[in-house]
N, C-alpha and C positions, 0 to 999 in steps of 0.2 A: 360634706358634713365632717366636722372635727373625729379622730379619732372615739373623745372619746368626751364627756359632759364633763367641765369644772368639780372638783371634790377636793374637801379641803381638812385631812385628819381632824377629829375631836369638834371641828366647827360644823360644817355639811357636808353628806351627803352626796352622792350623785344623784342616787333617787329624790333628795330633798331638791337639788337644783332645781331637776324634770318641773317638780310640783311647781317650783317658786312662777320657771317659764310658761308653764300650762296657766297661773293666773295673769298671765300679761296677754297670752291669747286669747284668754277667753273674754278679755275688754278689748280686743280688733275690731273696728267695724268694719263692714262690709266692702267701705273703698279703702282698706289698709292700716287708717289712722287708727294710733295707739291714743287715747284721751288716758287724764291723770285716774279719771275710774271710771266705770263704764257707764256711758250714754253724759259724760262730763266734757270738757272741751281738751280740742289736743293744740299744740303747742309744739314747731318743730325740732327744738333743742332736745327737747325731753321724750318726744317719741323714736327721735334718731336713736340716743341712748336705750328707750328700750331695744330699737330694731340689734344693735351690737348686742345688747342681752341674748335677745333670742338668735339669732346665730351661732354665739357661743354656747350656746347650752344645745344647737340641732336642730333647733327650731327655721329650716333655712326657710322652708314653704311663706307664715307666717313672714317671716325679716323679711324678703322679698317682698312681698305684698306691701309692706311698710314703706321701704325705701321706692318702690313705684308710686307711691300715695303723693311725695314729696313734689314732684314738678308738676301737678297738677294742682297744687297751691302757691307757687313761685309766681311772683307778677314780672311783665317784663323788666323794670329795672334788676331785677333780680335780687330784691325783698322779698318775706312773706310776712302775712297778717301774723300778730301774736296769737290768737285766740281764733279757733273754727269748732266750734261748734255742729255736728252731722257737716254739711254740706252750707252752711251759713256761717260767713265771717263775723263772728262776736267784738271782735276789736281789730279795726285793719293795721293799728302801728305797726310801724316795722322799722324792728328791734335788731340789732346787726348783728349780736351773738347769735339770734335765732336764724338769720341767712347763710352765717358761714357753717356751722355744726354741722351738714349735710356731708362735709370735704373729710371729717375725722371719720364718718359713718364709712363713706367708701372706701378709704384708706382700710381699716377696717376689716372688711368683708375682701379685698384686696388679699390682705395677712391671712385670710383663714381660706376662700375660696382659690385666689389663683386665675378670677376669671376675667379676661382681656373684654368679653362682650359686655358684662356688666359693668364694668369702668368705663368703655366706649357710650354707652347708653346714659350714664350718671354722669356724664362729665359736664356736657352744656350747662347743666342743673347749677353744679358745682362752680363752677368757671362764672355763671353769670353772678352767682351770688357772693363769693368774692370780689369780682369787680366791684361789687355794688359797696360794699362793706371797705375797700382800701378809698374808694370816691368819698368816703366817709371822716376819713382820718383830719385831724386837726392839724395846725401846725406844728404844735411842738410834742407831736407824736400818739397821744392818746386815738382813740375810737368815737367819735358822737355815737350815743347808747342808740339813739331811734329817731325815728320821721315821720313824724306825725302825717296823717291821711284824710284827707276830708274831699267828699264827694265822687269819691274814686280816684284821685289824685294825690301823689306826694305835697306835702306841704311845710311846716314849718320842722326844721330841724334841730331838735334840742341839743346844740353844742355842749354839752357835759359829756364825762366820760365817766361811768364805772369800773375800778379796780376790776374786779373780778370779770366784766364782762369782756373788756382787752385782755387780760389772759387768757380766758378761752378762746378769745379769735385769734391770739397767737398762736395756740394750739392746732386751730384750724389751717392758719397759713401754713405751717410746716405741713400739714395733711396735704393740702394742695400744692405745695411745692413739691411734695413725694407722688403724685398723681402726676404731675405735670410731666416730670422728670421720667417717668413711666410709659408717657402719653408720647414722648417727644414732642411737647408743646410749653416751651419754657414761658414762664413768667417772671420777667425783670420786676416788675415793679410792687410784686408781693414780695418780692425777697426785700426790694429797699424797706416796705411798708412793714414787712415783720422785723427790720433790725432796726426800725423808729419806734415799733411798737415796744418793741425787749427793752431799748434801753428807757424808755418813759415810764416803764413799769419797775424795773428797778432800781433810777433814779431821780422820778420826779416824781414818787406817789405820793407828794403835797399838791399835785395837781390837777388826781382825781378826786371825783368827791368822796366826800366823806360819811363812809357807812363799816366804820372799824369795827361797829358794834356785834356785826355780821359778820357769823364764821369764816365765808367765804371768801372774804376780802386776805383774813388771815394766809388761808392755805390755796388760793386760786393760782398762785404769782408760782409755786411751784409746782401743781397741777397742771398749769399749763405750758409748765416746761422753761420760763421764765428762767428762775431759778433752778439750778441742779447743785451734786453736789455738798460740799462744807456751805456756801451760802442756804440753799434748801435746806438742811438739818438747823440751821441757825432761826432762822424765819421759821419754822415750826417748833422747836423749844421755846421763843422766845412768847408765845399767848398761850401755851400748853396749858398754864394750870386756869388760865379765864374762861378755857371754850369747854374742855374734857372734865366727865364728871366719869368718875371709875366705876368701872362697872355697869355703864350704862349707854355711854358713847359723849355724843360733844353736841351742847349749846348750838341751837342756828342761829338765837340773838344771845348775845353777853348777859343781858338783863334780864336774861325771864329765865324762868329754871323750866324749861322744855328743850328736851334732847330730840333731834331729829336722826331717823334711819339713813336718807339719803345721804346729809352731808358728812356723818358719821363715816362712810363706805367711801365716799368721792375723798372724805382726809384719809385712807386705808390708802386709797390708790396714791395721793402726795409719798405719805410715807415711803411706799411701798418703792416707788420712782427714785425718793430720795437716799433710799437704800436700808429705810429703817423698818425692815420686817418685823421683828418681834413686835413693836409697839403696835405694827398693824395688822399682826393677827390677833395681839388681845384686843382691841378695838373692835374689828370684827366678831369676837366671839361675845364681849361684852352687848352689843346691838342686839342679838338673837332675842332678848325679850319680846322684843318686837314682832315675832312670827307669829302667825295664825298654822293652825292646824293644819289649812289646805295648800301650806306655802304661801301663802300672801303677805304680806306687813303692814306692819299700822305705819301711818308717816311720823307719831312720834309718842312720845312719854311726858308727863307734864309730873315732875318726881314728887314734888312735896303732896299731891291732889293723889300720889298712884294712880295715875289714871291714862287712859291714852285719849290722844286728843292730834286731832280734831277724830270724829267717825267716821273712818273712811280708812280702805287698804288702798296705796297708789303703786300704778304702774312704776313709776321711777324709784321709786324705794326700793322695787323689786328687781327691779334693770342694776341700780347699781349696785346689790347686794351681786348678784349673778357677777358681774366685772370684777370686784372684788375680790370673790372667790378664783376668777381666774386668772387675774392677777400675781395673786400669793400662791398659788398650784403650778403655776405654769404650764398649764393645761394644752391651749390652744395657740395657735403662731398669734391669734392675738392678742395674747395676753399683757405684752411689755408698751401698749399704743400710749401708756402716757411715759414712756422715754424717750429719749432723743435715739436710741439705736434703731427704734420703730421704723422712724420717717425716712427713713434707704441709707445708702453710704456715704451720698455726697449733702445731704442736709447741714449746716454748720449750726452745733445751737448757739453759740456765742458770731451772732454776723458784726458786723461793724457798727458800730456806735455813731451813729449820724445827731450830731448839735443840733438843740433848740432851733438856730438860725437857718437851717434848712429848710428851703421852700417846700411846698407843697400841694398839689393839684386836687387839693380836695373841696367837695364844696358846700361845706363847712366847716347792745350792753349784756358782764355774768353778773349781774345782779337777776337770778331766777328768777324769775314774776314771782316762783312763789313765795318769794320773803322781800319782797318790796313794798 
């Protein structure tokens, strides 16, 4: 258990943390999974990040519970479904950001616990769902988002690649390369696969699609460690005033005047990474509209309507408020996981730059379901 719960002068709380944690627990079911609210569906990307919430804030009983939920929805290629509903697969694609996220979670719990069994136990998990996600990659670097399922079977694979969702799996890779390296169980061929990834993302983003509209796409490239740095600070001034409304947090689409909690808190951690603190603790302290009484949050604000919208507090609004918070506290050993200093000593964030014309043994997404 961390020293001591996230708290953050002027913004929250410790006791506030506690509260925010105690509403991510009390939508656990029974077999672990965190769903977006409770008796809703879960989704592994997003339960991961609450399970890190709830560790950081102490909650270790729950995060455990969590992160044991994960390979008993893992198929063997080492995919999971998008969408599980209780014990009922609601949508089987599988989505490749959502197989690798598990690698940042362990890492993770790594930073804060220390524990050589729970690494040994979560690694298969890990390991297989990476594999499955680098057998994914294109040729000229990007990530195919997902692979469609029918009948219980892999089936067609939608070559596209989403900006945001390859920078999370880049995120991931270094997770897993810092596991591996841990592990003494090297992986050559995510290290090729993450310096095909870094440089496709920071030099061919004419060749993801296109969903610029979407905050994400803005701040994902250095969220996910992409970008560090004078590039990082460039890349987030540069849609600053399209996405951020002051006072309230930041646009999840360009076009609609609705501020969302979560990606408000995920651009806090960018900044934060990028080394521009101040802007992401008023960021942070702007979002608190958002809070309910019991610690929970709405998922967002629709400003011209004052109104919150949709009706519903979600777990990951609340997961990434908690990261945030300890993030900018420095709370816990995990607090720096979206830096490169996180991922061990010998991690390189700038790897080699491998050309378009490089083969590929692949064979054939962060765009979050929930703004797709």
């Amino acid at each position: 258990m961390p020293a001591e719960v996230p708290a953050l002068d002027g913004v929250l709380s410790a006791h506030e943390v506690r509260a925010t944690a105690r509403t991510i627990v009390a939508a656990q079911e029974p077999s672990g999974a965190i769903p977006w609210v409770s008796g809703g569906h879960s989704d592994v990307w997003n339960h991961v990040e609450a399970a890190m919430a709830l560790l950081a804030a102490g909650e270790v009983a729950a995060a455990e519970r969590a992160y044991a939920w994960v390979p008993t929805v893992q198929r063997d290629d080492g995919s999971v479904p998008l969408k599980v509903v209780g014990s009922t697969v609601d949508d089987a694609s599988g989505e490749t950001n959502m197989s690798a996220y598990l690698a940042v979670g362990v890492w993770h719990h790594w930073l804060l616990r220390r524990d050589h069994a729970f690494v040994r136990r979560m690694w298969p998990t890990v390991r297989r769902g990476l594999d499955f996600v680098v057998s994914m990659q294109m040729p000229w670097g990007g990530i195919a988002w997902s692979q469609e399922w029918h009948d219980g079977a892999p089936a067609t694979v939608n070559e596209e690649a989403l900006l945001a969702a390859s920078s999370s799996i880049h995120h991931a890779l270094r997770a897993g390369l810092a596991l591996a390296e841990l592990l003494d169980q090297p992986q050559p061929e995510w290290e090729l696969a993450g310096g095909r990834l870094a440089h496709a993302v920071r030099d061919h983003e004419d060749l993801f699609l296109d969903k610029a509209h979407f905050s994400m796409d803005w701040y994902y490239p250095v969220l996910g460690g992409v970008l560090t740095g004078p590039a990082a600070q460039r890349r987030l001034a540069e849609r600053w005033d399209t996405f951020v409304e002051p006072g309230l947090g930041i646009r999840c689409v360009s076009r609609n005047p609705w501020v969302t909690g979560a990606e408000t808190c995920e651009l806090v951690l960018a900044l934060e990474a990028a080394g521009e603190r101040e802007g992401a603790r008023r960021l942070l302290s702007d979002m608190q509209h958002l809070r309910r009484d019991d610690g929970s949050y709405w998922t967002g604000y629709v400003f011209p309507d004052r109104a919150h919208w949709p009706d519903e507090q979600t777990t990951f609004t609340a997961a990434a408020v908690i990261l945030a918070v300890d993030a900018l506290s420095l709370t816990t050993p995990g607090a720096g996981i979206m830096r490169a200093a996180a991922m061990g000593p010998s991690w390189a964030p700038e790897l080699p730059e491998i050309g378009l014309e490089c083969g590929c043994a692949s064979v054939d997404g962060l765009e979050r379901s929930r703004v797709t």
